[in-house]
PyMOL Python script that loads the backbone (N, CA, C, O; Angstrom):
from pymol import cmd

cmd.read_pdbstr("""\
ATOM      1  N   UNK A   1      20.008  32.304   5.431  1.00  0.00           N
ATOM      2  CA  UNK A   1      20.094  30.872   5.236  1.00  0.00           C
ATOM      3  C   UNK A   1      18.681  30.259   5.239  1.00  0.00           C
ATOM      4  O   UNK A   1      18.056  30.545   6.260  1.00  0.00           O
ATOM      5  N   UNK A   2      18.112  29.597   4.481  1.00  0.00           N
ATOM      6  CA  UNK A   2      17.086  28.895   4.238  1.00  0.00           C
ATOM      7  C   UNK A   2      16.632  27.827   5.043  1.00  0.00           C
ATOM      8  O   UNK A   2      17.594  27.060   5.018  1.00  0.00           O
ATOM      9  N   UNK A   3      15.546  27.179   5.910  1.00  0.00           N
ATOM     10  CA  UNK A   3      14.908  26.644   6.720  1.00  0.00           C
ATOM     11  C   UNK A   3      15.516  25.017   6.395  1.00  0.00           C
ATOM     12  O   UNK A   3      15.667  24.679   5.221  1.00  0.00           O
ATOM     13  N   UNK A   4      15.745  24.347   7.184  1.00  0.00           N
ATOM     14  CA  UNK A   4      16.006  22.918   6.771  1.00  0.00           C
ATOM     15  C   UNK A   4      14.452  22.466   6.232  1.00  0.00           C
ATOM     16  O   UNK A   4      13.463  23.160   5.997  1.00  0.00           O
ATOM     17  N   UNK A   5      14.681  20.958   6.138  1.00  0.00           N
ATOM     18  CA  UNK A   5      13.343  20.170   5.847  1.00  0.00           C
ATOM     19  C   UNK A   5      13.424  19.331   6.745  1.00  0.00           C
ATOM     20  O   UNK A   5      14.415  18.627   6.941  1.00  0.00           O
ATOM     21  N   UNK A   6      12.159  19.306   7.540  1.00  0.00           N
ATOM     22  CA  UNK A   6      12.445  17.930   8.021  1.00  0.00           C
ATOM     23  C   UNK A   6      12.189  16.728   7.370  1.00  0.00           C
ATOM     24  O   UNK A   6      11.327  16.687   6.492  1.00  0.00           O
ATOM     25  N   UNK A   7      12.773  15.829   7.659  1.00  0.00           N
ATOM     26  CA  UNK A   7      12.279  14.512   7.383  1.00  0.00           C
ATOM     27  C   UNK A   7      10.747  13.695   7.926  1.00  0.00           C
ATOM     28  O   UNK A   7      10.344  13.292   9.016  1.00  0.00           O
ATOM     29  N   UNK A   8      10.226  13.713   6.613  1.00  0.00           N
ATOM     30  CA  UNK A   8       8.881  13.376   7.082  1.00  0.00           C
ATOM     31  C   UNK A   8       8.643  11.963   7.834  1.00  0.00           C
ATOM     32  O   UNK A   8       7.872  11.705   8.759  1.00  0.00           O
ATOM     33  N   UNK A   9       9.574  11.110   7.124  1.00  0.00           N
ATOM     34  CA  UNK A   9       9.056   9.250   7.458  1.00  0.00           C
ATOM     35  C   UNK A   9       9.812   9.462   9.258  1.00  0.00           C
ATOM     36  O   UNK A   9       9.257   8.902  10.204  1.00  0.00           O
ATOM     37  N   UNK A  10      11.111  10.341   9.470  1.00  0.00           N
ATOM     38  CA  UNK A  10      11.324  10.340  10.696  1.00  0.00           C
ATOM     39  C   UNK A  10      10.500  10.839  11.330  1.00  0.00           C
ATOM     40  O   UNK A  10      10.254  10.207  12.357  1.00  0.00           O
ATOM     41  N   UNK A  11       9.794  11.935  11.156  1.00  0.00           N
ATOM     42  CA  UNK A  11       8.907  12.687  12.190  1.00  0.00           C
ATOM     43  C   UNK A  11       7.626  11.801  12.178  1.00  0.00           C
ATOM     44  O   UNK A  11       6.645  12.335  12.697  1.00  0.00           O
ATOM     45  N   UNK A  12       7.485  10.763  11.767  1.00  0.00           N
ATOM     46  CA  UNK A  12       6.106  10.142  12.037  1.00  0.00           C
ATOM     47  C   UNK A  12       6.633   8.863  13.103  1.00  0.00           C
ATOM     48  O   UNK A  12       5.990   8.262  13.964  1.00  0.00           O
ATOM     49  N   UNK A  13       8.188   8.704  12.632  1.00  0.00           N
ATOM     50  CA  UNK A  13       8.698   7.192  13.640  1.00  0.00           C
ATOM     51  C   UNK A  13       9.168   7.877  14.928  1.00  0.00           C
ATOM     52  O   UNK A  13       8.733   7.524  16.025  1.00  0.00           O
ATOM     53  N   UNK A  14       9.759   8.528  14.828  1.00  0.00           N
ATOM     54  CA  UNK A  14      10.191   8.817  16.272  1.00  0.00           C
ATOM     55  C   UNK A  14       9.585  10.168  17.337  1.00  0.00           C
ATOM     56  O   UNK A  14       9.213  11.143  16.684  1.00  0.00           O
ATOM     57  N   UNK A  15       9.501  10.259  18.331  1.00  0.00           N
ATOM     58  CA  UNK A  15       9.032  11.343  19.444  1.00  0.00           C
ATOM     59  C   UNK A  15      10.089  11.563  20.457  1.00  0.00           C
ATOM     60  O   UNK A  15      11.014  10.806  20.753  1.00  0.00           O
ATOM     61  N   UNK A  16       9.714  13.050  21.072  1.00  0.00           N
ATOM     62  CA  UNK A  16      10.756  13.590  21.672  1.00  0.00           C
ATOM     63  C   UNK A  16      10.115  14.081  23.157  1.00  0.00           C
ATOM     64  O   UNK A  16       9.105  14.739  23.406  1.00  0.00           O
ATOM     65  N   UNK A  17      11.349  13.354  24.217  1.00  0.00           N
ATOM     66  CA  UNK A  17      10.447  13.385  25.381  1.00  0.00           C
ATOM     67  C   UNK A  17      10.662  14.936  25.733  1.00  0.00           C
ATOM     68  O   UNK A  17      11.131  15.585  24.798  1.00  0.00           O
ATOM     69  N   UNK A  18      10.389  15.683  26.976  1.00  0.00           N
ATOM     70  CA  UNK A  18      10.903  16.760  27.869  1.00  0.00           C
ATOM     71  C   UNK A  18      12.349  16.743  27.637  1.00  0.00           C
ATOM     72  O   UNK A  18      13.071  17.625  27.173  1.00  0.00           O
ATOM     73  N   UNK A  19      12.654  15.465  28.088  1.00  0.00           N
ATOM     74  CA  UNK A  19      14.334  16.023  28.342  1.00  0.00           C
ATOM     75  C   UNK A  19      14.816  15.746  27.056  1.00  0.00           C
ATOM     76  O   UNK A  19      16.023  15.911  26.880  1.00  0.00           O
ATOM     77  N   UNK A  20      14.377  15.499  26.460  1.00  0.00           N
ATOM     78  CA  UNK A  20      15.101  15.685  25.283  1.00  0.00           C
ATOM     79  C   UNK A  20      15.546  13.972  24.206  1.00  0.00           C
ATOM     80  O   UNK A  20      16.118  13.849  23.123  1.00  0.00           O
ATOM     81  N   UNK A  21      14.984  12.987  25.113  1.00  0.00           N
ATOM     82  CA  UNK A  21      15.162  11.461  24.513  1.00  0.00           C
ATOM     83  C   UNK A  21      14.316  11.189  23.612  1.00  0.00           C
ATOM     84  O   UNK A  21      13.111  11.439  23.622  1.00  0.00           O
ATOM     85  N   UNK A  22      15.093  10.534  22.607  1.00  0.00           N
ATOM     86  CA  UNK A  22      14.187   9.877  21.339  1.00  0.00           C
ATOM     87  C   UNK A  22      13.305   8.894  21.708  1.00  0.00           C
ATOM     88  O   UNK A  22      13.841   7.901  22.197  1.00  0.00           O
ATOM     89  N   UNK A  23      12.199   8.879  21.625  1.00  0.00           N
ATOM     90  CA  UNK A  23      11.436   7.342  21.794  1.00  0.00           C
ATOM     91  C   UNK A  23      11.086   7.276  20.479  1.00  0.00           C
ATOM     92  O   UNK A  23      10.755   8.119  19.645  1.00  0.00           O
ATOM     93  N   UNK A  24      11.206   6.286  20.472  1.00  0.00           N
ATOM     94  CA  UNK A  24      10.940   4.831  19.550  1.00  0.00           C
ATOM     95  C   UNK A  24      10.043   3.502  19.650  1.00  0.00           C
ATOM     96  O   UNK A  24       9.829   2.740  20.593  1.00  0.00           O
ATOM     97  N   UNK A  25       9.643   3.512  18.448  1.00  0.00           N
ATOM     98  CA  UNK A  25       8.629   1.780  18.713  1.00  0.00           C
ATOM     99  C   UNK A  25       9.592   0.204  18.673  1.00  0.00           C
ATOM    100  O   UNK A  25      10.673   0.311  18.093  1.00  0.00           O
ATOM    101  N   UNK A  26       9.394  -0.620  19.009  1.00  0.00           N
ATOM    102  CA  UNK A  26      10.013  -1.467  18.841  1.00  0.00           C
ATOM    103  C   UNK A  26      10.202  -2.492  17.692  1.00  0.00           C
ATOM    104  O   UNK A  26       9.183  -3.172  17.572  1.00  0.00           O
ATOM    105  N   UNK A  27      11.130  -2.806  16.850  1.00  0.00           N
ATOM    106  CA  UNK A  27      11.240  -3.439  15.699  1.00  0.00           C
ATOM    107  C   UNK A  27      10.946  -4.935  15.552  1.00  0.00           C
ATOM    108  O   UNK A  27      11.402  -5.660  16.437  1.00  0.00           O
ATOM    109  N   UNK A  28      10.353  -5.414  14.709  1.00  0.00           N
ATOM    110  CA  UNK A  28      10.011  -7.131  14.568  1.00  0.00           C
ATOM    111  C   UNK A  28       8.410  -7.613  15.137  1.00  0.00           C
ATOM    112  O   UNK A  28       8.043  -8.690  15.607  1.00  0.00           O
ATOM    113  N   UNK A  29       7.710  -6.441  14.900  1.00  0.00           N
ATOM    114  CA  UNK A  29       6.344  -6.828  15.364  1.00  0.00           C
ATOM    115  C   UNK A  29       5.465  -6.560  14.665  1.00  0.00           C
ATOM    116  O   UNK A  29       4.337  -6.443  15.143  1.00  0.00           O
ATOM    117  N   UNK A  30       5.745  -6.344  13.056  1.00  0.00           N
ATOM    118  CA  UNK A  30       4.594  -6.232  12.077  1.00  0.00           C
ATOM    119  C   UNK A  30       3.849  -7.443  11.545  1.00  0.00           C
ATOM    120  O   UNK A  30       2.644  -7.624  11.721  1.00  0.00           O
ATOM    121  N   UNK A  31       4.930  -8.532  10.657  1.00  0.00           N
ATOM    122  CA  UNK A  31       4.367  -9.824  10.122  1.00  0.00           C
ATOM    123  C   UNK A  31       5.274 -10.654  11.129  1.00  0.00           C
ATOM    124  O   UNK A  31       6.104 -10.269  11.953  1.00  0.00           O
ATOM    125  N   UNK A  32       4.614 -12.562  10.609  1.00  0.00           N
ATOM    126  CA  UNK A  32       5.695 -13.408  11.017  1.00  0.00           C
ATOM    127  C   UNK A  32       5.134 -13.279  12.634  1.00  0.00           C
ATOM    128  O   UNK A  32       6.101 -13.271  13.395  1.00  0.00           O
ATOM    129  N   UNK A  33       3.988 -13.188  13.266  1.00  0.00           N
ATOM    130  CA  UNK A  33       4.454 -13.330  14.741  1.00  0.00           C
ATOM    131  C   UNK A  33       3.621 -14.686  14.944  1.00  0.00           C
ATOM    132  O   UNK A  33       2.951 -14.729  15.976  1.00  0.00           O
ATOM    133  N   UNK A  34       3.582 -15.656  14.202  1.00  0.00           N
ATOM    134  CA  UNK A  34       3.415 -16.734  14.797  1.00  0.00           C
ATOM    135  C   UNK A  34       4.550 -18.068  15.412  1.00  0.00           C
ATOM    136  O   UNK A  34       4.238 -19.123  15.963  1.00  0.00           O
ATOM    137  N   UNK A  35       5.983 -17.511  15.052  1.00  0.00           N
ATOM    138  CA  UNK A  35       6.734 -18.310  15.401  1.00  0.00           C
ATOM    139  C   UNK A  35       7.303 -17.832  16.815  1.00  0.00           C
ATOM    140  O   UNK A  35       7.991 -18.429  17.642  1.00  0.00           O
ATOM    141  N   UNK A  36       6.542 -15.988  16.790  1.00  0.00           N
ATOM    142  CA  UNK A  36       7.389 -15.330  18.246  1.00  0.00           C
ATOM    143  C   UNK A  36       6.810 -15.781  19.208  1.00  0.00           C
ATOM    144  O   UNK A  36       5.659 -16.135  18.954  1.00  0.00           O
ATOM    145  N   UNK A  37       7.153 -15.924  20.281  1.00  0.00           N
ATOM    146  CA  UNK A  37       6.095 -16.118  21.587  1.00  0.00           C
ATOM    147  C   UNK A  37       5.517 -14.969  21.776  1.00  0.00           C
ATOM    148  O   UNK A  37       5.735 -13.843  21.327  1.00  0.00           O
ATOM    149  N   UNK A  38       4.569 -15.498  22.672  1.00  0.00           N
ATOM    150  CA  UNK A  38       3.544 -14.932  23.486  1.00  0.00           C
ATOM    151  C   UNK A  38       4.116 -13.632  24.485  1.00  0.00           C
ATOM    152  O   UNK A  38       3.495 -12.579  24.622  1.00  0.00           O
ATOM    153  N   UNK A  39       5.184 -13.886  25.022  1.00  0.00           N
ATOM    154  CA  UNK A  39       5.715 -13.076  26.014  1.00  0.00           C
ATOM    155  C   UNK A  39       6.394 -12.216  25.103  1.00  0.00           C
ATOM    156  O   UNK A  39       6.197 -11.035  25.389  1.00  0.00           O
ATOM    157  N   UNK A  40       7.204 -12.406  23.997  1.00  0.00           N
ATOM    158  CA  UNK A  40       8.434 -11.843  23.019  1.00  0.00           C
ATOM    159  C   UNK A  40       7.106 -10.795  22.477  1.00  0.00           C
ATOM    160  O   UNK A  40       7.179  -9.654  22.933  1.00  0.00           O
ATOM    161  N   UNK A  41       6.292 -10.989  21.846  1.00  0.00           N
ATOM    162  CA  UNK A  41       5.095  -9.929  20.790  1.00  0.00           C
ATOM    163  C   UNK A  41       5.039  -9.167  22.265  1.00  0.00           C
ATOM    164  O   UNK A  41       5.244  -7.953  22.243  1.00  0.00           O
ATOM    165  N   UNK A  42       4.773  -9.803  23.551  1.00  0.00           N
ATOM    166  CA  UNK A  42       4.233  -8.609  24.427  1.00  0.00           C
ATOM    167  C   UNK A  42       5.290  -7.720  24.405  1.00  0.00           C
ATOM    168  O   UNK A  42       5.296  -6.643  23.808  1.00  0.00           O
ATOM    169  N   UNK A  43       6.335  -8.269  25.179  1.00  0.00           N
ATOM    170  CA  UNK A  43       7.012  -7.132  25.266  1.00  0.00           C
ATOM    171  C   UNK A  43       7.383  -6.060  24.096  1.00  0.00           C
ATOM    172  O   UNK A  43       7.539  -4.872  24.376  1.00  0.00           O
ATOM    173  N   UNK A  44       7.481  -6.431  23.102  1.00  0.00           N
ATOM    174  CA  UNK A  44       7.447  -5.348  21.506  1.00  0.00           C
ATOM    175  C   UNK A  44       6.233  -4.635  21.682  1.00  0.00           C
ATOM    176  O   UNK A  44       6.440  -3.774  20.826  1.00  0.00           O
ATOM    177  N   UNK A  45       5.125  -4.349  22.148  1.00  0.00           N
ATOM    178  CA  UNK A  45       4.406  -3.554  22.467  1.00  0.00           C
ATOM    179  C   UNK A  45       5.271  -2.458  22.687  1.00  0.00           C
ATOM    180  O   UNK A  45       5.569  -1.571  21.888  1.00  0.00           O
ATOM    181  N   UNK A  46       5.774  -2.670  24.276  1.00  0.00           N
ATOM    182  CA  UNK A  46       6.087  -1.129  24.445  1.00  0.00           C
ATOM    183  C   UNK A  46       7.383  -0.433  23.809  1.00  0.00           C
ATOM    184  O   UNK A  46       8.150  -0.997  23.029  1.00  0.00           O
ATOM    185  N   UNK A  47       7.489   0.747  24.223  1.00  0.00           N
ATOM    186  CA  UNK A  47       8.114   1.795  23.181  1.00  0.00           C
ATOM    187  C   UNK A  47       9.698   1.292  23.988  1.00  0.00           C
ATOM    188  O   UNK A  47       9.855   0.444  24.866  1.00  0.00           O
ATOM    189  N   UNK A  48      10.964   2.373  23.150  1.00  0.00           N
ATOM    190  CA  UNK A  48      12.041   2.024  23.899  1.00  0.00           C
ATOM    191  C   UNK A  48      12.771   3.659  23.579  1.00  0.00           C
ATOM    192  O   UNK A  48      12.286   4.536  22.864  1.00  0.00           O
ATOM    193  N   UNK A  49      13.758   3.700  24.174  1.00  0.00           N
ATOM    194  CA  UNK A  49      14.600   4.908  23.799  1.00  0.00           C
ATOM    195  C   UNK A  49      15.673   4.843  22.172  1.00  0.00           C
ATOM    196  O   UNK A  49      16.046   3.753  21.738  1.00  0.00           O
ATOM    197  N   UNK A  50      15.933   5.802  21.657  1.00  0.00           N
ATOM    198  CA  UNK A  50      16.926   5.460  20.440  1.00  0.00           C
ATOM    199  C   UNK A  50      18.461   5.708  21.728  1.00  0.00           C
ATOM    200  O   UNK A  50      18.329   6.196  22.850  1.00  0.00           O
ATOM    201  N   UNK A  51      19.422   5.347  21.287  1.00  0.00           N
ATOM    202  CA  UNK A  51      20.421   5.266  21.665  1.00  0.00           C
ATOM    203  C   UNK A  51      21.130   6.882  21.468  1.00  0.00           C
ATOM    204  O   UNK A  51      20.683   7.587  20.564  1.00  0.00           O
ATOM    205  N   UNK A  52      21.893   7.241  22.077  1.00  0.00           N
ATOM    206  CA  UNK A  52      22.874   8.252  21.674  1.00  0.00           C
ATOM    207  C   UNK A  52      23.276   8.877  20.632  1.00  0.00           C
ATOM    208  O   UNK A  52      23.440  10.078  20.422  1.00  0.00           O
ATOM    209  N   UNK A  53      23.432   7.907  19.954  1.00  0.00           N
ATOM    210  CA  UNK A  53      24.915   7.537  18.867  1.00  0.00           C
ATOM    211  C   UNK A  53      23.515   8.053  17.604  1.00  0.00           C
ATOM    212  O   UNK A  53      23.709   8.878  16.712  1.00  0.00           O
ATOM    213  N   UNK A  54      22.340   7.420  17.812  1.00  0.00           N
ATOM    214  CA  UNK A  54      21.336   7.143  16.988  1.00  0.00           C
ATOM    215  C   UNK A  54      20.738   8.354  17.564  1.00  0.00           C
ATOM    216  O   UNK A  54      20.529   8.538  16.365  1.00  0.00           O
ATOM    217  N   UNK A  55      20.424   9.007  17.965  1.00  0.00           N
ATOM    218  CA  UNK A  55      19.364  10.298  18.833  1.00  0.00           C
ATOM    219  C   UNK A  55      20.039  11.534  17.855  1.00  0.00           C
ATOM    220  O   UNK A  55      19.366  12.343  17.216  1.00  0.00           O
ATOM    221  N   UNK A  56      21.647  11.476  17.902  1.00  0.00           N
ATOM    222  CA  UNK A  56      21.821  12.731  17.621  1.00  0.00           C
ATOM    223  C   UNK A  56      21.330  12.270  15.995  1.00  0.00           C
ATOM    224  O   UNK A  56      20.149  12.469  15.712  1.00  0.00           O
ATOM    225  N   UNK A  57      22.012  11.814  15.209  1.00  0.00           N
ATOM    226  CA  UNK A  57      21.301  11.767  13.542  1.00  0.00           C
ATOM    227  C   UNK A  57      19.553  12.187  13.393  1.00  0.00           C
ATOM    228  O   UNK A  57      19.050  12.829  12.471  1.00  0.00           O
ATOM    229  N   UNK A  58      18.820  11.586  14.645  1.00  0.00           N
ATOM    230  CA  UNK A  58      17.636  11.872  14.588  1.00  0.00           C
ATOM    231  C   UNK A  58      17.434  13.332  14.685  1.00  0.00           C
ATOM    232  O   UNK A  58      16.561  14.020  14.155  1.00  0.00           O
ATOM    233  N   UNK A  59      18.142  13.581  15.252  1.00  0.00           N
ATOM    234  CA  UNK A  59      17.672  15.088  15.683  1.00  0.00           C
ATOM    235  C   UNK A  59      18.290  15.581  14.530  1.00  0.00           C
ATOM    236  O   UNK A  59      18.054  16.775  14.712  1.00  0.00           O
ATOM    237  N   UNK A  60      19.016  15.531  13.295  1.00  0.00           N
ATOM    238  CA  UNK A  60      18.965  16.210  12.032  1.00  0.00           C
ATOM    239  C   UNK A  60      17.882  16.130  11.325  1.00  0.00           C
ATOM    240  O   UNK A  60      17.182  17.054  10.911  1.00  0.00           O
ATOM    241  N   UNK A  61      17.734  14.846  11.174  1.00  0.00           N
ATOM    242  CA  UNK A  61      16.228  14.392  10.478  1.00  0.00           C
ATOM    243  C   UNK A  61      15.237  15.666  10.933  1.00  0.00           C
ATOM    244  O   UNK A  61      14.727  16.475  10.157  1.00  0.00           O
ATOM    245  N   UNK A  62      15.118  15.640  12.159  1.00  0.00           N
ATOM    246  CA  UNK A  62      13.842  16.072  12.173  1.00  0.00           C
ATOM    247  C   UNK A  62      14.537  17.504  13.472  1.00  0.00           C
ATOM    248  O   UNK A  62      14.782  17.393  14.673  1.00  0.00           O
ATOM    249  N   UNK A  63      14.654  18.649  12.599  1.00  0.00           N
ATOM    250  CA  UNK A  63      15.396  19.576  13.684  1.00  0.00           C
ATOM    251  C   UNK A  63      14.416  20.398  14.542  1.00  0.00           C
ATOM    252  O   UNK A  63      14.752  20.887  15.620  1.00  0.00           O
ATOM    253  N   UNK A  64      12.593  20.588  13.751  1.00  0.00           N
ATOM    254  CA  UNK A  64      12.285  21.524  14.782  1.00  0.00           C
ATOM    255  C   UNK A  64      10.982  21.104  15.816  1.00  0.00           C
ATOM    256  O   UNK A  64      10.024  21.698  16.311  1.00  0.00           O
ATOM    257  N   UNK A  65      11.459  19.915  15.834  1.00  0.00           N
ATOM    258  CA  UNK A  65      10.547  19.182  17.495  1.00  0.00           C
ATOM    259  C   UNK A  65      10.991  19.151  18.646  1.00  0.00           C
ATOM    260  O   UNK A  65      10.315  18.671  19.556  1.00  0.00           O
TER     261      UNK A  65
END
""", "prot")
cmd.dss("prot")
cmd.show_as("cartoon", "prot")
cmd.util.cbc("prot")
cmd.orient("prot")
C-alpha cells in the first residue's frame, strides 16, 4: 500500500503536543483589528487546542507527526 500525503497547508497550521492534542492559532487576528479591543487582539495572541471532533480529521490531514 502506498504512503499517504500529508496535507501541506495543515501541517504548517496545526502542531502536535506529547500527548497527543492539536494546537492551534487563534482565528480573527489578521486584518480589521481596529474595531477589536485592546484586550480581545490580546487574548488572540495565544494558541488554543482543536477540539475532538476537529483533532481526529486533523490527524488524517497530516498522519505522520
Amino acid at each position: 500500500m502506498p504512503k499517504q500525503k500529508t496535507h501541506r497547508a495543515s501541517a504548517k497550521r496545526f502542531s502536535f503536543t506529547k500527548t497527543g492534542k492539536v494546537k492551534r492559532a487563534c482565528a480573527y487576528k489578521s486584518h480589521i483589528l481596529t474595531k477589536k479591543t485592546t484586550k480581545r487582539t490580546r487574548k488572540l495572541r495565544k494558541g488554543a487546542y482543536a477540539t475532538d471532533t476537529e483533532a481526529k480529521m486533523i490527524r488524517k490531514l497530516v498522519p505522520y507527526k
